[in-house]
C-alpha positions as CSV (number, residue, x, y, z in Angstrom):
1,X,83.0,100.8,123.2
2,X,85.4,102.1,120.5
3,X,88.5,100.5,120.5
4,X,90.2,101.5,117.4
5,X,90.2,105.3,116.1
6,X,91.0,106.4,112.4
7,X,92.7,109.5,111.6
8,X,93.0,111.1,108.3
9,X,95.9,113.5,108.2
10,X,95.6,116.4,105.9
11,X,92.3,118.8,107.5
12,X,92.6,116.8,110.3
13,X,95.8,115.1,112.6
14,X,97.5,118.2,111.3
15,X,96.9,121.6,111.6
16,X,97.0,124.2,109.0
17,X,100.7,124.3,109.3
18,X,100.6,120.4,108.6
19,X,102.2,120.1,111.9
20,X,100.6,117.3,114.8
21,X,100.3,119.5,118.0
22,X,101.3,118.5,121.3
23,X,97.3,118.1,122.3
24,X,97.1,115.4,119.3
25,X,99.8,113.9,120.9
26,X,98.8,113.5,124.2
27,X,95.3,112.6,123.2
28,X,96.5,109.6,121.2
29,X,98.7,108.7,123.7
30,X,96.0,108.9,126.4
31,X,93.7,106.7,124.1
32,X,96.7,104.0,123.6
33,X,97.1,103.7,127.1
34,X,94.0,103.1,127.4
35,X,94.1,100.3,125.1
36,X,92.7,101.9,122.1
37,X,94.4,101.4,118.9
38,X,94.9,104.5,116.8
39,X,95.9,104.3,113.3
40,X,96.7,106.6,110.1
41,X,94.5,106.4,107.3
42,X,95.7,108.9,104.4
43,X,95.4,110.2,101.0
44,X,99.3,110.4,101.5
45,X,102.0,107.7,100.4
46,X,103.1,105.0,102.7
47,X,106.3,106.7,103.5
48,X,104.6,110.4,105.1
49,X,101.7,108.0,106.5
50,X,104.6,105.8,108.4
51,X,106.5,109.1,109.6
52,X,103.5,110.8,110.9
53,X,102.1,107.7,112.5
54,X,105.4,107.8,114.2
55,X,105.5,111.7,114.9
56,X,101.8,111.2,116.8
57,X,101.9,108.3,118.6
58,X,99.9,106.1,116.4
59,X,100.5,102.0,115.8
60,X,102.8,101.2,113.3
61,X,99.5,99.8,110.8
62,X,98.7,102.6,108.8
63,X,96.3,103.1,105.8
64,X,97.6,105.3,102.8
65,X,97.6,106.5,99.0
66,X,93.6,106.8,99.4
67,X,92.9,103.6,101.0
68,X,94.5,101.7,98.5
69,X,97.8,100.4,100.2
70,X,97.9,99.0,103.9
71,X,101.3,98.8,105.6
72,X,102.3,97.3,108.5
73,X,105.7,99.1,109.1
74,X,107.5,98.9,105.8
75,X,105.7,95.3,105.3
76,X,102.8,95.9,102.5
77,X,100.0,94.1,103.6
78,X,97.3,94.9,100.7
79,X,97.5,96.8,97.6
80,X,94.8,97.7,95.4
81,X,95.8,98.8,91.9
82,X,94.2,100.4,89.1
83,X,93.9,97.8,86.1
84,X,95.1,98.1,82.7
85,X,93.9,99.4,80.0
86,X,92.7,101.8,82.2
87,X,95.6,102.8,84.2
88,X,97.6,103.2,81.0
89,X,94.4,105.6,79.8
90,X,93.9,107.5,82.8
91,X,98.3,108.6,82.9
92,X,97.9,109.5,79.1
93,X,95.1,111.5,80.2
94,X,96.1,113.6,83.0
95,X,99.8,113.9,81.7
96,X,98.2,115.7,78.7
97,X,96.8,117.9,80.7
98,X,98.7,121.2,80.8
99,X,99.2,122.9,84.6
100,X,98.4,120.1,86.2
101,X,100.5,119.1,89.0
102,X,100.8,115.4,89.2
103,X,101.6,112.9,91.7
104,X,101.7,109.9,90.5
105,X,101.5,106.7,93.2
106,X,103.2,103.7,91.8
107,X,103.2,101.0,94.0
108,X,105.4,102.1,96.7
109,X,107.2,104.8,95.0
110,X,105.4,108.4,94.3
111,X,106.6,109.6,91.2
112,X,106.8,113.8,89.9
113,X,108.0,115.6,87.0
114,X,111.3,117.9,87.9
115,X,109.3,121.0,86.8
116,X,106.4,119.9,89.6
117,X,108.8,118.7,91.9
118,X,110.7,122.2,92.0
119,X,107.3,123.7,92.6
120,X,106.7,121.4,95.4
121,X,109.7,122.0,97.4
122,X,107.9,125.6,97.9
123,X,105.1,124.7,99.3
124,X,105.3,121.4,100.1
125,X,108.0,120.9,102.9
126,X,107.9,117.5,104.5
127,X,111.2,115.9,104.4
128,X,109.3,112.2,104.5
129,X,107.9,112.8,100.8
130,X,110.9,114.5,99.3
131,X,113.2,112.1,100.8
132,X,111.6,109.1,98.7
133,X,109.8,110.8,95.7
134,X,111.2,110.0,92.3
135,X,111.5,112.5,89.5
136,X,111.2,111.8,86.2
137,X,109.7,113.2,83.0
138,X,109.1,110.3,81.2
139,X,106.6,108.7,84.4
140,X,104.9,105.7,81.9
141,X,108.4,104.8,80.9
142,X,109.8,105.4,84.0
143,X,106.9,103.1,85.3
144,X,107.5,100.6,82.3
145,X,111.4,100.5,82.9
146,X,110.6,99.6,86.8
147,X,107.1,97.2,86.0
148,X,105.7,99.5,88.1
149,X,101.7,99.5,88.3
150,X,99.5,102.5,88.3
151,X,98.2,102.9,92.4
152,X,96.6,106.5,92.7
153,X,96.5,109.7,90.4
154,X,96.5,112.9,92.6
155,X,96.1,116.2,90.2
156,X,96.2,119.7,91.3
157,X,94.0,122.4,89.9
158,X,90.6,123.6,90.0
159,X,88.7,120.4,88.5
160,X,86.5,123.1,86.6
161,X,89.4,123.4,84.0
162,X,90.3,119.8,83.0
163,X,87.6,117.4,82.0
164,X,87.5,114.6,85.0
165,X,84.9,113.3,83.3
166,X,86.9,111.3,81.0
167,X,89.0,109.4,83.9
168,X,85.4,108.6,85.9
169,X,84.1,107.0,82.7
170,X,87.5,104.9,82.8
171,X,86.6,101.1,83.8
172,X,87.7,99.9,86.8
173,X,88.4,103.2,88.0
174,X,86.7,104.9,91.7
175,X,87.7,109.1,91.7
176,X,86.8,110.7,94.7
177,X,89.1,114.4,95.8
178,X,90.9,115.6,99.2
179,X,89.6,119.2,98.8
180,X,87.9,121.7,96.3
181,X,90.7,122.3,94.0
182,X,91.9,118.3,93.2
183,X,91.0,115.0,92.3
184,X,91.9,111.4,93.1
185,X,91.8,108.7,91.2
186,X,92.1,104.7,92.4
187,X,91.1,101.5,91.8
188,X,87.4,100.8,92.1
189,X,87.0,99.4,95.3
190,X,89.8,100.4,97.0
191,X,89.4,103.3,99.6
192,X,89.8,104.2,103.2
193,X,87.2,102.2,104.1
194,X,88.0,99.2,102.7
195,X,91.5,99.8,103.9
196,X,90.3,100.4,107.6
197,X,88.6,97.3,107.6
198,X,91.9,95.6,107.0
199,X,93.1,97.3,109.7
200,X,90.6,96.6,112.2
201,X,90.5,92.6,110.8
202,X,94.3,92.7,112.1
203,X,93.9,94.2,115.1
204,X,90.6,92.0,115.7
205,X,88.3,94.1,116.0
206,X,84.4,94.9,114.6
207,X,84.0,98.1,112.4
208,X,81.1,98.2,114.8
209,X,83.9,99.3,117.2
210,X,85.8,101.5,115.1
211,X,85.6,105.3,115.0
212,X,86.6,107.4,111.7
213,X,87.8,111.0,111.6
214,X,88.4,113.1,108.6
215,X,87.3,116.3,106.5
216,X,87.2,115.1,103.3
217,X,85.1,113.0,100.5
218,X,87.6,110.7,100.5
219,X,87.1,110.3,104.2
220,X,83.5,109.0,103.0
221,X,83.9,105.3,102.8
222,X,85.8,105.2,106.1
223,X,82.7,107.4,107.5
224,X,80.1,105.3,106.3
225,X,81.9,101.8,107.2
226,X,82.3,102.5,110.7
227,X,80.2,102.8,114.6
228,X,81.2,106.1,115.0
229,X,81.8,108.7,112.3
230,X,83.2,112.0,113.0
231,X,83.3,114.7,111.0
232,X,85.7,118.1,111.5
233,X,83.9,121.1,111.4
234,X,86.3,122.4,107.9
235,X,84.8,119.4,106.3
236,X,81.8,120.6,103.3
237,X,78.6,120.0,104.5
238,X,78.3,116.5,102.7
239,X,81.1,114.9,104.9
240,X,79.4,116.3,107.8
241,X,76.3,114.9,107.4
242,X,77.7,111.6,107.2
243,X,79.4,111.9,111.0
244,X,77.7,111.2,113.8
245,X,79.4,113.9,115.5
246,X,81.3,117.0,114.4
247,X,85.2,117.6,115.9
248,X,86.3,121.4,116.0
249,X,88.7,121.9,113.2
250,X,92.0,121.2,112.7
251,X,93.1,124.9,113.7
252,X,91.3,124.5,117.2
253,X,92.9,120.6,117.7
254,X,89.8,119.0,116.4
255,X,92.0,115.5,116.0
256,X,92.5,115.8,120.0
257,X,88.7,116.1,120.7
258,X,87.6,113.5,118.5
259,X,90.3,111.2,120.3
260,X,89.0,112.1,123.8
261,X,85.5,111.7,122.8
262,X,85.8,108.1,122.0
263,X,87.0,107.5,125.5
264,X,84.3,108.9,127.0
């Protein structure tokens, strides 16, 4: 019997239009009252995974920046960090990187350069991230100034043109991506997985008794550490032959099925 469900957001809870629908809604809320727990488990910071949580329904516990912070509210419960030298290395890196939009996850804060974070308010409208993002152009001083550690690296741009290979042969470093044109960098060790199971451990329950839904690699560790794994059908054919079952996709509610499904 599956009594706690993870939901990635982006390709998943939200639909193209990054919007939760109504059928999301009432599907979480139908699982909750059946006393299934529901959580948020994100490549997002803690402050979009907290207002979406809210926004569907979910329990305030929620899983973000890749796995590698765990919040209970605004009470941080775990958070994994990438080590020196290498976090150090891998901002020096990807900063020198030109057309590379960066966000850069430190600690709690999300930091952005002003030219990125004018291109963002374009195409990026949630009023959750922009509300608490900090802008800077100086990010390691910035991060230096505030003794802020290095949490997740998420760069935009087809990974074809910048040479990724240099952060994955960082040590200490795990670097997984959200969708075909990005890349994610974290602590080694710390994913959505690892995160979920922190989760679950709270709530008291097995990861036997946990279901996972997402669409992306980084949805892989939650996949593969859980009883039931589902998959939606915009996920590449590698994330979907980790699932147990495959969800519609997040155009046709997907989210909503898989919700339903673990009640059945």
């Amino acid at each position: 019997m599956i009594k706690l469900i993870s939901l990635d957001l982006d390709g998943t809870l939200l639909d193209p239009r990054g919007r939760v629908t109504e059928a999301s809604k009432a599907a979480i809320a139908k699982a909750r009252a059946a006393g299934v727990q529901v959580v948020v488990n994100t490549g997002r910071d803690c402050h979009e995974a907290a207002w979406f949580a809210q926004e569907a329904g979910c329990g305030t516990l929620s899983a973000s920046t890749g796995g590698a912070l765990v919040r209970d509210g605004g009470r941080t419960l775990q958070r994994w960090d990438v080590p020196e030298p290498a976090a150090r290395r891998a901002l020096e890196l990807a900063l020198s990187w030109q057309g590379v939009g960066l966000l850069i996850f430190a600690g709690e804060r999300t930091l952005v350069t002003s030219a990125y974070k004018r291109e963002l308010e374009r195409y990026y409208p949630f009023p959750a991230f922009h509300q608490n993002v900090a802008v800077t152009d100086d990010p390691i001083g910035y991060m230096e100034t505030h003794s802020l550690p290095l949490t997740k690296l998420h760069g935009e741009l087809d990974p074809a043109r910048y040479p990724v290979q240099e952060l994955a042969a960082l040590e200490g470093v795990f670097l997984t991506t959200s969708s075909s044109h990005d890349f994610e960098l974290v602590a080694a060790g710390a994913d959505k997985g690892r995160a979920l199971a922190l989760i679950a451990a709270q709530y008291g329950v097995s990861l036997e008794e946990c279901a996972a839904v997402g669409d992306s690699e980084n949805d892989l560790e939650a996949l593969r550490a859980v009883g039931l794994p589902i998959a939606m059908d915009n996920a590449p054919q590698n994330v979907k032959d980790a699932a147990a079952r495959v969800a519609p996709s997040n155009a046709e509610d997907g989210a909503a099925w898989a919700v339903l499904s673990c009640l059945e």
